[in-house]
VOTOR-570718 format. One record per residue (C-alpha): x, y, z; residue in one letter. Coordinates in steps of 0.2 Angstrom, whole numbers, padded with zeros to 4 digits, always signed. Each point is the difference from the previous one (the first is absolute). Example, Ala and Ser with C-alpha at 12.3 -4.5 7.8 and 13.67 -1.06 7.14 Angstrom:
! residues 2
+0062-0022+0039a;+0006+0017-0003s;
END
This chain:
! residues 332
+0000+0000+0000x;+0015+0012+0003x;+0007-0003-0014x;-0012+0002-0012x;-0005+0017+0010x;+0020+0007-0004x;-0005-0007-0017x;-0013+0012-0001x;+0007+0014+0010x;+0016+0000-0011x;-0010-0001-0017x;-0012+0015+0007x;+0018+0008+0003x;+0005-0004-0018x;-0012+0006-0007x;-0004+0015+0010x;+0018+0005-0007x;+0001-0007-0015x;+0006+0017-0010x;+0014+0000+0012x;+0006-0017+0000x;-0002+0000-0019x;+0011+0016-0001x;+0012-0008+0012x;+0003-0016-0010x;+0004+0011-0017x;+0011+0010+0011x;+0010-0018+0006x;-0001-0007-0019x;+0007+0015-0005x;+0015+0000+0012x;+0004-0017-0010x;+0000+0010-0017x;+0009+0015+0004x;+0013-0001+0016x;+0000+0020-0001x;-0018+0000+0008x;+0007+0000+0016x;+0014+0009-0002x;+0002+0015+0010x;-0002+0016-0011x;-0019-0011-0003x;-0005-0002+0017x;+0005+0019+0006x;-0011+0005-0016x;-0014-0011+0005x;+0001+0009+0018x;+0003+0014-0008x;-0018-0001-0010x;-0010-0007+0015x;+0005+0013+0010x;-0007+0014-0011x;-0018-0011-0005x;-0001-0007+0019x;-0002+0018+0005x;-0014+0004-0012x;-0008-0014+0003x;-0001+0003+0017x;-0008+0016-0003x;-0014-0009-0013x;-0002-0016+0016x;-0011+0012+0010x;-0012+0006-0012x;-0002-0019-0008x;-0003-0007+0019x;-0014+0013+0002x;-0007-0008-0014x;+0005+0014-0011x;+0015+0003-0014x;+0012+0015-0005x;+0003+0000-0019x;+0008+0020+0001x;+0017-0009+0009x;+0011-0003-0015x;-0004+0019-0007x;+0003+0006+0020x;+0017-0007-0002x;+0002+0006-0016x;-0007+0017+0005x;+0012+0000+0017x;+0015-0006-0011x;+0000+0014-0012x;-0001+0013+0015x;+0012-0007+0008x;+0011+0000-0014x;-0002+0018-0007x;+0003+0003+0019x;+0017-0008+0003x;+0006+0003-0018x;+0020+0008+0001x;+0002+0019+0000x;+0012-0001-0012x;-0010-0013-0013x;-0004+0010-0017x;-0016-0005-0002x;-0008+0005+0019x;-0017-0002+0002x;-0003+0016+0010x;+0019+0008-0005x;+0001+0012+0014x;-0006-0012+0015x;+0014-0002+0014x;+0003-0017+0004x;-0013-0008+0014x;+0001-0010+0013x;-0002-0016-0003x;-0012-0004+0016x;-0009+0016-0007x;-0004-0007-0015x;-0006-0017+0005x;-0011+0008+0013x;-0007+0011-0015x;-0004-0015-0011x;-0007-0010+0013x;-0012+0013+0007x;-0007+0003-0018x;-0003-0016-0004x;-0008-0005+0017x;-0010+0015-0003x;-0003-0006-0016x;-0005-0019+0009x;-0011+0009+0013x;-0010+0008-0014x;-0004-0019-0006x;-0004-0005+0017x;-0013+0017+0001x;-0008-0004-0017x;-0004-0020+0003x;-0004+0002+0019x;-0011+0015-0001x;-0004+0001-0017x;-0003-0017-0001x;+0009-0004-0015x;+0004-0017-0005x;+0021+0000+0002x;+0003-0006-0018x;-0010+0014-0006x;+0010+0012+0012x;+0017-0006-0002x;-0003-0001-0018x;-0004+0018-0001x;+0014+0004+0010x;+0012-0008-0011x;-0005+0010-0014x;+0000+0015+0008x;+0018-0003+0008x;+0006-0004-0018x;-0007+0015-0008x;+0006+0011+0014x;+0018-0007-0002x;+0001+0001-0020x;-0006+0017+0003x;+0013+0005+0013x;+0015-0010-0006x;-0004+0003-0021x;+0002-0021+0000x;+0019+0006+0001x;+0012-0014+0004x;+0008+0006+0020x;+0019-0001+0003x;+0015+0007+0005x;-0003-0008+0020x;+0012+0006+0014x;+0012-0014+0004x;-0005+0000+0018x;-0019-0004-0005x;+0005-0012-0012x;+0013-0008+0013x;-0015-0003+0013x;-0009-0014-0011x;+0019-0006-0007x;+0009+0001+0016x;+0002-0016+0010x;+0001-0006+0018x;+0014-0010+0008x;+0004-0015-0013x;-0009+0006-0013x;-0014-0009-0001x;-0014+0008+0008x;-0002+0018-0009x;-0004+0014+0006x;-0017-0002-0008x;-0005-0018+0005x;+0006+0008+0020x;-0014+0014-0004x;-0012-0014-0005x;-0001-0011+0015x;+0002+0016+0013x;-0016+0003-0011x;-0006-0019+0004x;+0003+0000+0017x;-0009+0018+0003x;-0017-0008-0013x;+0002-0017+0012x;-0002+0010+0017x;-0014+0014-0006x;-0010-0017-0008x;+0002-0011+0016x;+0004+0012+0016x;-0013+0016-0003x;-0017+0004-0003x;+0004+0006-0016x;+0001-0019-0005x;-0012-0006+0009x;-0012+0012-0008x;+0005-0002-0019x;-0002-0021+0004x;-0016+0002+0009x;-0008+0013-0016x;+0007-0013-0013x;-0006-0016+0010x;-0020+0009+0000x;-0001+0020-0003x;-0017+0000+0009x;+0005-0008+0016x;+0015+0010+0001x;-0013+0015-0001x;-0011-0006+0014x;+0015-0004+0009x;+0004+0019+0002x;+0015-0001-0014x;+0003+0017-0009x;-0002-0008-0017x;-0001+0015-0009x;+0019+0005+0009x;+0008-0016+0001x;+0000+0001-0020x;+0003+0016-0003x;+0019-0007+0013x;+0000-0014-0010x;+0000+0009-0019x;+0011+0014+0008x;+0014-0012+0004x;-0002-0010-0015x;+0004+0018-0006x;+0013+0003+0012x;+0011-0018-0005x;-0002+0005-0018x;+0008+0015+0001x;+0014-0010+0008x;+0001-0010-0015x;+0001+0011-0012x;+0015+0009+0010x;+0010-0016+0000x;-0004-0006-0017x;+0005+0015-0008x;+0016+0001+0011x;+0002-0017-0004x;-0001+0001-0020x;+0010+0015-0003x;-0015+0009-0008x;-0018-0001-0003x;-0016+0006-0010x;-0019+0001+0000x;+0002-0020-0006x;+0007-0006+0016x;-0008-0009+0012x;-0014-0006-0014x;-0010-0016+0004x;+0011-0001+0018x;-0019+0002+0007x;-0002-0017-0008x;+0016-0008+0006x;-0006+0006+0017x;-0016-0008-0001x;+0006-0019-0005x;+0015+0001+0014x;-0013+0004+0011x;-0013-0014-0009x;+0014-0012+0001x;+0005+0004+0017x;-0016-0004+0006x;-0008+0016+0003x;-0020-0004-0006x;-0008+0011-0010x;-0015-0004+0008x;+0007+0011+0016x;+0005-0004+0019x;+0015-0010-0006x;+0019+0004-0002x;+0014+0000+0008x;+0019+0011-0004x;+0009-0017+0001x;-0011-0009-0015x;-0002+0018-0010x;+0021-0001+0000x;+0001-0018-0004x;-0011+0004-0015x;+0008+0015-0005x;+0015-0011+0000x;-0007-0013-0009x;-0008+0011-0013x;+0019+0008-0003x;+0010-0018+0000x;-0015-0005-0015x;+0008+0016-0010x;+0018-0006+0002x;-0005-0017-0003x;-0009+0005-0016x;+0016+0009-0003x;+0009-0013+0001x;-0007-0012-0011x;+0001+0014-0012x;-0019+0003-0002x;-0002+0013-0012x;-0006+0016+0010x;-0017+0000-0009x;-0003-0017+0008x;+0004+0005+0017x;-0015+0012-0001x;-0012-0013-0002x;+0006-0012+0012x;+0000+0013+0014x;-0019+0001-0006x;-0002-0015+0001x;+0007-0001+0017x;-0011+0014+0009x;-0015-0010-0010x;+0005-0015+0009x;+0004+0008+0016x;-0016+0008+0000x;-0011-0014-0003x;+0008-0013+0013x;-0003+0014+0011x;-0017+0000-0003x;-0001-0020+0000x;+0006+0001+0019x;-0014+0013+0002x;-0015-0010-0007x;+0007-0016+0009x;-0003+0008+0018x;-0015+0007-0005x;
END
């Protein structure tokens, strides 16, 4: 009888996480292909890559447990990236954005990006909690409107020219030189998402509105203002993003960061946030952002034509979406 319960339990697990342990045996059959798959240089990008996506993605978790989603965050980090780059260009680069700008603060110009966008988040969070407007409709408004408002403002003019100290924050390394500066950010970011989900009412109140909106109402929640939180760090993290992502590549435009909203959503899917609400945790929402980066590489790799790669990641967050529902309409 014990036996054939583990039997059970372990093909429950299996399939449960079939996306991930599908993605993890390409990743091992390619390591027999190509030796250079775990070579150094590969993994430190890997980290690299994961840092940056598992910080959005953190951002989109909270608005897909409250049963909602965020499709402005890729054109957030766009919008933060190209700010922060005309910001931090060099005073003495030719082509200067704003030629006659002094050189700022770097801890000025993060705190600038971040507040816009989580400005930009808390407007979200106002027009689907007291508006009432479904969040795809919302956030696919906002998206729009954040691309409009960045061609406008940047002319659709590739950003370069960086200083050497904001390039050298997402480059620089730690110790051995295998943890970046970047994935050090990430899981300082990790381990501040981990404690505001488990140890405040913050948490507590965005599980409570995605597990049953109405009986988090009754309950005496603020509904209304827990989103409105929620959106406005969503906001917050994407400003963050598109900071390091910009420091990271050397330059940006209006076209970075696009379909990184989407990237969010299936590390989140696969990690085993539900987006049926109540459910998600920062450990699974990292695993899956990690998962969801190893299948690029692994696509990579095997020297899938980039075209391809497009439609397997679809197909992934297809998948991802519809196990989820699955486990869903199996406790029901």
């Amino acid at each position: 009888m014990g036996k054939k319960l583990n039997a059970k339990a372990v093909t429950k697990w299996l399939s449960d996480n079939a996306i991930i342990v599908m993605i993890v045996l390409a990743a091992i059959f390619t390591s027999t292909q190509n030796k250079n798959f775990y070579s150094i240089n590969n993994i430190r990008n890997l980290l690299s890559n994961t840092a940056v996506r598992f910080i959005i993605a953190c951002g989109v978790s909270g608005c897909l447990i409250t049963k909602g989603t965020d499709l402005s965050a890729g054109r957030a980090v766009g919008l933060a990236a190209c700010l922060s780059g005309i910001l931090m260009q060099k005073a003495s680069y030719g082509d200067k954005f704003y030629p006659n700008l002094p050189e700022l603060p770097m801890i000025l110009v993060l705190v600038m990006v971040m507040a816009l966008c989580g400005l930009l988040g808390a407007v979200n969070g106002s027009v689907i909690s007291m508006l009432k407007v479904p969040p795809f409709i919302a956030t696919l408004g906002m998206q729009q409107l954040i691309y409009g408002a960045c061609l406008v403002y940047t002319g659709a003019i590739p950003i370069g020219g960086l200083r050497n100290d904001y390039t050298g924050l997402a480059t620089g390394y730690i110790g051995t030189r295998m943890l970046s500066n970047l994935t050090v950010i990430a899981i300082c970011v990790g381990l501040f998402m981990w404690f505001l989900y488990n140890k405040t009412r913050y948490g507590k109140y965005m599980y409570a509105i995605g597990g049953n909106e109405n009986a988090a109402e009754v309950a005496g929640i603020n509904v209304t203002k827990s989103k409105i939180l929620i959106y406005m760090l969503a906001g917050l993290l994407y400003g963050l993003t598109g900071f390091l992502v910009c420091a990271k590549s050397g330059g940006c435009s209006v076209n970075t960061g696009m379909g990184w909203e989407l990237e969010a959503i299936a590390g989140c899917t696969i990690g085993g946030v539900s987006v049926n609400g109540g459910v998600g945790k920062i450990t699974g929402i990292l695993i899956g952002v990690l998962v969801f980066e190893v299948l690029k590489i692994v696509l990579q790799f095997l020297g899938v034509e980039s075209s391809y790669t497009y439609i397997a990641q679809g197909l992934v967050i297809i998948i991802a979406v519809a196990l989820d529902l699955r486990k869903y309409l199996a406790k029901k």
